[in-house]
KEKE-3310 file (N, C-alpha, C; in steps of 0.2 Angstrom, whole numbers, plus 5000, padded with zeros to 4 digits):
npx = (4776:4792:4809:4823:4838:4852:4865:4880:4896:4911:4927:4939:4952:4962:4977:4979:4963:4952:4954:4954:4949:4941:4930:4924:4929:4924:4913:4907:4913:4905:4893:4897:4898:4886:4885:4881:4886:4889:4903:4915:4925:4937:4941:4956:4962:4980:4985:4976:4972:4969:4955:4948:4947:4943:4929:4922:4921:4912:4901:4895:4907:4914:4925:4942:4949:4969:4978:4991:4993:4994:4998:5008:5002:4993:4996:5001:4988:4982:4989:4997:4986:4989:4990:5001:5008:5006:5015:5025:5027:5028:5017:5002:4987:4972:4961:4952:4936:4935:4928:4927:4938:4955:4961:4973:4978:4993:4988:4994:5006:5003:4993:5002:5011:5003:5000:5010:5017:5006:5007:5019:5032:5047:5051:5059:5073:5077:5085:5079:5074:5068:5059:5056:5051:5042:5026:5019:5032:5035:5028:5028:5040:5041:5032:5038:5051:5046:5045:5054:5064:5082:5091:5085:5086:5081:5080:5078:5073:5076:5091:5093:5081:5078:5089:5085:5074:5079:5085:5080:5071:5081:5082:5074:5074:5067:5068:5080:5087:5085:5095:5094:5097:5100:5100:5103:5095:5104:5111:5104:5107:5116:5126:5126:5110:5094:5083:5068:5059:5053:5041:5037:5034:5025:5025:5017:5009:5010:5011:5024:5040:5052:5069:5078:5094:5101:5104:5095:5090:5090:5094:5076:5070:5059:5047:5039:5023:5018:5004:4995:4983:4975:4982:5000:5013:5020:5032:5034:5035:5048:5054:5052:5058:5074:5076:5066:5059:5047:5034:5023:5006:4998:4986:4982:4988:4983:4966:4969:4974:4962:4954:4962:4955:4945:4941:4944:4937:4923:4924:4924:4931:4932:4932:4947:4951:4937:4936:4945:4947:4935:4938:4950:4942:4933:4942:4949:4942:4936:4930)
npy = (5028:5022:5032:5026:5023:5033:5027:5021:5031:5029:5034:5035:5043:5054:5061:5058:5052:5044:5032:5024:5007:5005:5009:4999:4987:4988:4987:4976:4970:4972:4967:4954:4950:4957:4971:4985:5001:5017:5020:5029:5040:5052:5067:5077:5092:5093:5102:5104:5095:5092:5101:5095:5082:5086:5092:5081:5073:5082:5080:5068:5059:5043:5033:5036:5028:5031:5037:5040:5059:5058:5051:5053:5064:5061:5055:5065:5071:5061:5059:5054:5047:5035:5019:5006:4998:5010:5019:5014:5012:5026:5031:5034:5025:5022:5029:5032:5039:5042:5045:5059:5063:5057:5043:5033:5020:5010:4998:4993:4984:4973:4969:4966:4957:4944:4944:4943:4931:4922:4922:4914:4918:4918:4923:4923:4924:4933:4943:4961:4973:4988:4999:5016:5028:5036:5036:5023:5013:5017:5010:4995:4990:4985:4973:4967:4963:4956:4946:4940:4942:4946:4957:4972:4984:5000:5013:5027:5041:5052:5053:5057:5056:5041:5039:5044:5039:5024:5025:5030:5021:5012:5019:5012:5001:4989:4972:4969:4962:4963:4968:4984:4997:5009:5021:5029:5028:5027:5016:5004:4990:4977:4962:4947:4950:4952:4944:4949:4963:4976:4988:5004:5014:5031:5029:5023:5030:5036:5030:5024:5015:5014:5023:5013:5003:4991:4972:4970:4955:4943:4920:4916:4925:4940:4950:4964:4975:4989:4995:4993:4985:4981:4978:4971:4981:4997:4994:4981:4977:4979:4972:4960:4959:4961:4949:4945:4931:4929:4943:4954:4962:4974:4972:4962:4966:4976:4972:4968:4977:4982:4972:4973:4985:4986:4977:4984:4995:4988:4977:4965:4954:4952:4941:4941:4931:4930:4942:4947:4939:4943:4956:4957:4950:4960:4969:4965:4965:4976:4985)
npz = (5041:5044:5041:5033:5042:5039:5027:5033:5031:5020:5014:5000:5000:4989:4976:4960:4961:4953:4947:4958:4964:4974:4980:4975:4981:4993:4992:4991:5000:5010:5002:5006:5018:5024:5029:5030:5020:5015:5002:4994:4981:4985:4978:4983:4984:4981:4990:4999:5009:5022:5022:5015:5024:5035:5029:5026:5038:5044:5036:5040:5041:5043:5040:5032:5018:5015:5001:4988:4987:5001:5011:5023:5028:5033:5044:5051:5054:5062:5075:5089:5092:5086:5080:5083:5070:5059:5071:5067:5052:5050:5042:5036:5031:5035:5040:5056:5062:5078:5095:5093:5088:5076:5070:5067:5056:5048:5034:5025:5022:5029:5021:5008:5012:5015:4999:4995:4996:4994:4981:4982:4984:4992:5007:5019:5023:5013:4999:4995:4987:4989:4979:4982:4992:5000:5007:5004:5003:5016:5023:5025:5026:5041:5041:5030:5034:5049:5041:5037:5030:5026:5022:5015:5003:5001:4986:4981:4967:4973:4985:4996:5004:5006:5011:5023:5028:5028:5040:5051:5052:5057:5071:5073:5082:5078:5073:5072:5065:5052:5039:5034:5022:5011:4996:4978:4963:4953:4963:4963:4959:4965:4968:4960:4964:4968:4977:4977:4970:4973:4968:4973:4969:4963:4950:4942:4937:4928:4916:4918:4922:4934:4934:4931:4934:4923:4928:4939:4944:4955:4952:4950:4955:4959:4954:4962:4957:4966:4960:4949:4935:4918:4911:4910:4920:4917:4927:4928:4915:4911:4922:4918:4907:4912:4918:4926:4936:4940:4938:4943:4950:4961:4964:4972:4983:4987:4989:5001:5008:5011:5016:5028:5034:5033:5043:5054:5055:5056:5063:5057:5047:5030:5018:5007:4995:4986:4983:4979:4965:4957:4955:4946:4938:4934:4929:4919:4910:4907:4917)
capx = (4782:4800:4815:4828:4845:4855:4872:4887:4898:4918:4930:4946:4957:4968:4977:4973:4958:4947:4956:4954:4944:4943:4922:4919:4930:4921:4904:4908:4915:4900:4888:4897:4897:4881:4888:4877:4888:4891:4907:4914:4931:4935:4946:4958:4968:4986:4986:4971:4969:4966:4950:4943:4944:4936:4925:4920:4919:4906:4896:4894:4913:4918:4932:4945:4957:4971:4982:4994:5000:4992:4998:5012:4998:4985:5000:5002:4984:4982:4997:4993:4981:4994:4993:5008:5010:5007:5020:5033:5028:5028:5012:4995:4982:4968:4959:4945:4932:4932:4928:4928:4945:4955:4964:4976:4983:4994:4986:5000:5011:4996:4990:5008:5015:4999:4999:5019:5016:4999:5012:5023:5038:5049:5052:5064:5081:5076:5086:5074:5077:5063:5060:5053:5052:5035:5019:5019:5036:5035:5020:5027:5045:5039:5031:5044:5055:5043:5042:5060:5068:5086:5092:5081:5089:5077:5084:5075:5076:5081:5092:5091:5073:5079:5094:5081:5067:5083:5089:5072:5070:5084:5082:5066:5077:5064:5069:5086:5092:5086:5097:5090:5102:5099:5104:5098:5091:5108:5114:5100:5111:5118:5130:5121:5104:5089:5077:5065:5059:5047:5040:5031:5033:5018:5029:5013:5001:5010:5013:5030:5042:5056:5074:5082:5100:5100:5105:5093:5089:5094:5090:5070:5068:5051:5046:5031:5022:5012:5001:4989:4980:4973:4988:5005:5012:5027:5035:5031:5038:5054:5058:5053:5067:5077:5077:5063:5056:5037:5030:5014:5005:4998:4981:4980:4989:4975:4961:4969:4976:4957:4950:4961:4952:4936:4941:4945:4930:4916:4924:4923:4937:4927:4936:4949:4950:4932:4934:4952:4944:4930:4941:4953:4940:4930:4948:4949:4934:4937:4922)
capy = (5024:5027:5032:5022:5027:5034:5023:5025:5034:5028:5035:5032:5051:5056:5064:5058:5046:5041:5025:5018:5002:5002:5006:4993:4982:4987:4986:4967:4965:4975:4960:4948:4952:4960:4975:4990:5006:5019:5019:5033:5042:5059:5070:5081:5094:5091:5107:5103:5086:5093:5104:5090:5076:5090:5092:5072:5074:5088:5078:5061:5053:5038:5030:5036:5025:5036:5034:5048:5060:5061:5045:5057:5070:5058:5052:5071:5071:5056:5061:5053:5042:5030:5014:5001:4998:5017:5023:5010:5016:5035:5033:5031:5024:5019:5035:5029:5043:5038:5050:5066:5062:5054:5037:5032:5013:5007:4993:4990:4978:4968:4968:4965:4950:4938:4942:4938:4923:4918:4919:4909:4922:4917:4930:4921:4926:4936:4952:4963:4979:4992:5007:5023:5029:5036:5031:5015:5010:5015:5005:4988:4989:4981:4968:4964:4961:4952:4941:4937:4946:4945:4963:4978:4991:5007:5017:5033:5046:5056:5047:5058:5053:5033:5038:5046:5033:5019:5029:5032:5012:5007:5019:5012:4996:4984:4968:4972:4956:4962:4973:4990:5002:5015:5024:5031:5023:5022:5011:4997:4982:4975:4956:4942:4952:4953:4939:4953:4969:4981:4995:5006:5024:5031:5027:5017:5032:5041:5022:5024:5012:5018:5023:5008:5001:4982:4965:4967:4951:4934:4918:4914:4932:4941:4959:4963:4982:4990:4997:4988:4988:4976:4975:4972:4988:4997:4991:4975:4974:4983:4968:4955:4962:4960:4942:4942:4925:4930:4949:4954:4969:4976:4972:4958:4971:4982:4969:4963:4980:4985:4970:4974:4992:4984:4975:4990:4999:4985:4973:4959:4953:4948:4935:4942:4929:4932:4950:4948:4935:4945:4962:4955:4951:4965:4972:4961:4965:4984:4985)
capz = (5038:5046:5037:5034:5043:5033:5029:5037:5026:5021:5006:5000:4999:4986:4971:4957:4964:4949:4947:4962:4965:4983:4980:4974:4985:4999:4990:4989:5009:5011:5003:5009:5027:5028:5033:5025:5021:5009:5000:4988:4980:4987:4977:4986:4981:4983:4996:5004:5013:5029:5025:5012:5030:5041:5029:5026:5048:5045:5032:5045:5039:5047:5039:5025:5016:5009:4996:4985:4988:5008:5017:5027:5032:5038:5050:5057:5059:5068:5077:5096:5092:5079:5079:5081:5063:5058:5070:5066:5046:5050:5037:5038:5025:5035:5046:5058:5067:5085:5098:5089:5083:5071:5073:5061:5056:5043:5032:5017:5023:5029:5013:5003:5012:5013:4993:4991:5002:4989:4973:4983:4983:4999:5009:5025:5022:5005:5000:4995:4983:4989:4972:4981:5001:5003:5012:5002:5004:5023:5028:5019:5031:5047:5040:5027:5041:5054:5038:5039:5026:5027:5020:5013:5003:4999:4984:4978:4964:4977:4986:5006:5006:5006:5016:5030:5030:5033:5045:5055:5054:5060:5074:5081:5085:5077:5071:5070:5059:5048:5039:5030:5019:5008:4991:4974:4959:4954:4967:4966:4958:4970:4965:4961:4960:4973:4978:4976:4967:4975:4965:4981:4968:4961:4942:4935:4936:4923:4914:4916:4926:4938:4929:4937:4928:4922:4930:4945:4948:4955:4948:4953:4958:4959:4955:4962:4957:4968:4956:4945:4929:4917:4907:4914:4921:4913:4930:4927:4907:4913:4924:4913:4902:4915:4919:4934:4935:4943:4941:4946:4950:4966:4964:4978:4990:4987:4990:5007:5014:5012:5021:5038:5035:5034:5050:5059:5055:5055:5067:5055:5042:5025:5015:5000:4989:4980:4979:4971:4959:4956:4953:4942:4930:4928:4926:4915:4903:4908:4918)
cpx = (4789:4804:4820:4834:4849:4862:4879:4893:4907:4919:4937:4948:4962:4967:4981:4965:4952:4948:4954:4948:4941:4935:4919:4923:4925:4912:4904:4907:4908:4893:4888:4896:4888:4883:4885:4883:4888:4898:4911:4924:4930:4941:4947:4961:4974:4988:4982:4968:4965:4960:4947:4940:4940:4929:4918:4917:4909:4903:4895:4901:4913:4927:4936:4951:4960:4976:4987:4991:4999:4994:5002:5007:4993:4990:5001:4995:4982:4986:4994:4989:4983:4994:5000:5013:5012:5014:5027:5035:5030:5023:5008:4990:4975:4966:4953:4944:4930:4931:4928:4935:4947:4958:4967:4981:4988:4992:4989:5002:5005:4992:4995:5009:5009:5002:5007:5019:5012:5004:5016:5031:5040:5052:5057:5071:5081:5079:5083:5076:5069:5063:5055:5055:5049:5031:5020:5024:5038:5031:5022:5035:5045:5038:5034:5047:5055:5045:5048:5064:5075:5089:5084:5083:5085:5083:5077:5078:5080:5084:5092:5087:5074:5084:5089:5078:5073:5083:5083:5068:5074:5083:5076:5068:5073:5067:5075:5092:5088:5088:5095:5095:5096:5104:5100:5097:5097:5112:5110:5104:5117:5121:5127:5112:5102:5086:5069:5064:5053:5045:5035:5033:5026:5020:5021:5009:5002:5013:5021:5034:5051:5063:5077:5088:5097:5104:5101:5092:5092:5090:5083:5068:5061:5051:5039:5029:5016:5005:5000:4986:4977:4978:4995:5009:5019:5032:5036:5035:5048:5057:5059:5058:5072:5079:5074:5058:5048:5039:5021:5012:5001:4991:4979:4981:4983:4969:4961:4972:4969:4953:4952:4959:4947:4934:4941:4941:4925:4918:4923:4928:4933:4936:4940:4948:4945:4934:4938:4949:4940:4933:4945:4948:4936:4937:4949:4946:4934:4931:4927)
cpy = (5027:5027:5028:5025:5026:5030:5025:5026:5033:5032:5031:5040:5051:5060:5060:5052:5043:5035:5022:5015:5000:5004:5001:4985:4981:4988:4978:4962:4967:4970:4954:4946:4955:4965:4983:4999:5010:5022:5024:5035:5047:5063:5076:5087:5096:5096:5108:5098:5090:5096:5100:5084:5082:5093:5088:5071:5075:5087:5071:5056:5049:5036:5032:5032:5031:5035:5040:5052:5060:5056:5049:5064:5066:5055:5060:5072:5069:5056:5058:5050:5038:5021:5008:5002:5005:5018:5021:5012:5024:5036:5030:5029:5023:5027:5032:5035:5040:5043:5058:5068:5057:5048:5035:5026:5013:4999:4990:4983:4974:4966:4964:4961:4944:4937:4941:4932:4919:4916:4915:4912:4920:4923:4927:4922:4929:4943:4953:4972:4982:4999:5009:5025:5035:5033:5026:5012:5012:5011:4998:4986:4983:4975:4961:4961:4956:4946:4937:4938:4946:4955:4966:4985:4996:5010:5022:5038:5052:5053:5050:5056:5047:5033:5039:5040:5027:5022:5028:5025:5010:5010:5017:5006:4989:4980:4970:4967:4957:4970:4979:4997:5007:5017:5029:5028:5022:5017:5006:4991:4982:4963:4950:4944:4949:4946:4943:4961:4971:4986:4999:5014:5026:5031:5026:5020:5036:5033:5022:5021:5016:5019:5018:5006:4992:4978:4967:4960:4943:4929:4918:4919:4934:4948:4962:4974:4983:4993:4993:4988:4981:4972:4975:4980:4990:4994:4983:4972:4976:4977:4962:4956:4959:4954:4942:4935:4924:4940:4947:4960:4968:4975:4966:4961:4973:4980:4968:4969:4983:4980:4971:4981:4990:4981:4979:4993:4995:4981:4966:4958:4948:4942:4939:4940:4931:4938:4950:4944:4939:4951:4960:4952:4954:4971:4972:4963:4973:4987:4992)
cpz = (5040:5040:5039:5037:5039:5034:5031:5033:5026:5016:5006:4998:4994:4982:4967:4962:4960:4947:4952:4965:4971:4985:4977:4976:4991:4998:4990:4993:5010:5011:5005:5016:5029:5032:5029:5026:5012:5006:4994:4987:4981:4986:4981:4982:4983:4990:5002:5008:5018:5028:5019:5020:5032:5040:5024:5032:5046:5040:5036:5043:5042:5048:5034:5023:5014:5006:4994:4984:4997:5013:5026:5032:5034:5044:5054:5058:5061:5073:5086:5097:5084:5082:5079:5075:5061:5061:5067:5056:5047:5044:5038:5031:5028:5041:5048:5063:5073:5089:5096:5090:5078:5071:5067:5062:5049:5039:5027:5018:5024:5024:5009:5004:5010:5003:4990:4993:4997:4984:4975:4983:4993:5002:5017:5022:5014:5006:4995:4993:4984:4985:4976:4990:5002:5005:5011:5004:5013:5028:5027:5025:5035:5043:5034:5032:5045:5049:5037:5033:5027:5027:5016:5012:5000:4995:4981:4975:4969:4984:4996:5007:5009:5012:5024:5033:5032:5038:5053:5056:5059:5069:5079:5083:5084:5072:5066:5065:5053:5045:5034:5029:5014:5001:4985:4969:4956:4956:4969:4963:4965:4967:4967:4961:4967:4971:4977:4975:4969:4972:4970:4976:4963:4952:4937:4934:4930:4918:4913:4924:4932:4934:4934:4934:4930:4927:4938:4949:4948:4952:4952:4956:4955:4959:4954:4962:4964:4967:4953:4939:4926:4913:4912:4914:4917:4921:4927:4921:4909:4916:4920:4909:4905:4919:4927:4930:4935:4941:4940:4949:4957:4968:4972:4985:4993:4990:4998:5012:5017:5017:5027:5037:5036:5041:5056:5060:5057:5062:5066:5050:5037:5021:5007:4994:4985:4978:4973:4965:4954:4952:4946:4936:4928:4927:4919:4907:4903:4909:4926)
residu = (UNK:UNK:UNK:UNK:UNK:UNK:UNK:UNK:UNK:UNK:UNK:UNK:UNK:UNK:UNK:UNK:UNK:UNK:UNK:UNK:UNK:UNK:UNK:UNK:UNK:UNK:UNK:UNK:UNK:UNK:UNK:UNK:UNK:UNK:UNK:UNK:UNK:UNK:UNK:UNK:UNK:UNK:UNK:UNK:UNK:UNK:UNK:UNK:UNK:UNK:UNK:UNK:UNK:UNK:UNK:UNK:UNK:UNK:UNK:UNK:UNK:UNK:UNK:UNK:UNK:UNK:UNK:UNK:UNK:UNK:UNK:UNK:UNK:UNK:UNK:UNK:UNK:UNK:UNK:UNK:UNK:UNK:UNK:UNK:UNK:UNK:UNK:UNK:UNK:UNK:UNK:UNK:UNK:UNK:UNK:UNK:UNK:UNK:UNK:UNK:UNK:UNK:UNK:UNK:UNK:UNK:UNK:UNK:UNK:UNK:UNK:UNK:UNK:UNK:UNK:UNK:UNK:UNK:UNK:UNK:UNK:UNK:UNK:UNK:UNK:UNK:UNK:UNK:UNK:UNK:UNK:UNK:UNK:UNK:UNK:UNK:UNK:UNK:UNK:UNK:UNK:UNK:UNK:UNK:UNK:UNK:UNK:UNK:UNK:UNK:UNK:UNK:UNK:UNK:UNK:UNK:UNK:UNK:UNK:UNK:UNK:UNK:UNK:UNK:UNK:UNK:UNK:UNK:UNK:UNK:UNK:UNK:UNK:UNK:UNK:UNK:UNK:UNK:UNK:UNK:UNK:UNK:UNK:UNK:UNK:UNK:UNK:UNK:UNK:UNK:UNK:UNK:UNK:UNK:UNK:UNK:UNK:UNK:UNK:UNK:UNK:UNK:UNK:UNK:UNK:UNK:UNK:UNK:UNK:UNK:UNK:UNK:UNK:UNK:UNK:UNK:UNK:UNK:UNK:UNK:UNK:UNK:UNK:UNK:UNK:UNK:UNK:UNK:UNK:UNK:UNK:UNK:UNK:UNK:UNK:UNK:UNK:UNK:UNK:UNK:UNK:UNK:UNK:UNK:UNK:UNK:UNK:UNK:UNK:UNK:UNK:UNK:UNK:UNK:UNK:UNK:UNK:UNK:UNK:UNK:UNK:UNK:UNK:UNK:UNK:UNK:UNK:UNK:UNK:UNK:UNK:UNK:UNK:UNK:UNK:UNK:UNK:UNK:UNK:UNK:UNK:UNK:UNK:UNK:UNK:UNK:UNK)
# end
């Protein structure tokens, strides 16, 4: 009797990483597709990314998603083998073993716009208040943009980090109407209030929302987290206060930046909706 070969091994990388859902998203694409793999969480610690991947490699890895705090270090280890997206984020989520190297895309944005587009949040001439300017709010840019975004102002607690990342956008000369500034968390109102409210900081994992000041938004405005949970997030109550029209939590991001990961690895692009559906109620039930 032969043995079975052994399945082909992904994770998702971070710190913390006991929350994240993204094995049993891709237990899901996995059925759906008919795509046999094994799928796990692989905690780092926050000094050690680089000798946890090498030693994921050196156990048969294939592919890592990665999340906080390591998006910025899987983009220097992929360094020369960046994808489009990636370089144009300067951050990487998505690590794929090719060649006995490493190959690094970004898959946020590709995830975030489909699900503002689902809620129905218009994004063509939208100005657009991005809270934080790490991995997540660098991978989400580009495709902001592409989507026709009018303005894009990044504010961060620290506000040189926001100044840099504009800065480092505008000079890659991509999609130059649309316009991309900078500041700190005091300088997110802006007159008349956003079309949209981004939270890309990692605020939710300590359930607490960004120190933002009041009148963010304009009328019919939308404040989307990128973080998730069963309950709304403290982002989330914060804007509701605040006269947003729509919030909504990150969870659809999550499901859609992972199937173009699954597309990139397997070769096949599974279908979001079910899983989101499926996610969302063992959220739901607290499964």
């Amino acid at each position: 009797m032969t043995e079975a070969p052994p399945l082909a091994r992904y994770a998702v990388i971070g710190n913390p990483i006991a929350h994240s859902r993204s094995p049993q998203i891709h237990d899901l694409f996995s059925k759906q597709t008919g795509k046999p793999l094994r799928y796990e969480r692989l905690l780092a610690p926050v000094d050690g990314f680089a000798d946890a991947v090498a030693a994921f490699v050196a156990e048969g890895g294939l592919g890592l998603n990665v999340t906080v705090p390591f998006k910025l270090e899987a983009y220097a280890l992929a360094a020369g083998r960046l994808s489009t997206r990636a370089r144009l984020a300067g951050a990487v989520n998505t690590l794929s073993w090719r060649d006995g190297a490493w190959h690094g895309c970004n898959t946020d944005g590709v995830g975030l716009v489909p699900d503002l587009l689902r809620l129905g949040v218009h994004l063509s001439g939208a100005s657009v208040l991005l809270v934080g300017a790490g991995g997540a709010a660098r991978g989400v840019l580009q495709p902001l943009a592409d989507a026709g975004c009018a303005r894009i102002h990044i504010v961060n607690r620290t506000a040189a980090k926001a100044l840099e990342l504009a800065e480092a956008w505008r000079d890659t000369g991509v999609s130059p109407q649309t316009q991309v500034t900078a500041g700190g968390l005091t300088d997110a109102a802006t007159p008349g209030g956003w079309n949209l409210v981004i939270n890309a900081t990692a605020s939710g994992l300590q359930d607490a929302a960004p120190d933002l000041p009041a009148g963010l938004y304009a009328d019919g405005a939308a404040a989307y987290d990128m973080m998730y949970g069963a309950q709304p997030t403290a982002f989330m109550k914060q804007a509701d206060a605040d006269g947003a029209a729509l919030t909504a939590d990150g969870l659809g991001m999550l499901v859609g930046q992972a199937a173009e990961s699954f597309l990139i690895w397997h070769g096949v692009r599974p279908d979001p909706a079910p899983v989101l559906a499926a996610l969302r109620e063992a959220l739901m039930a607290g499964r």
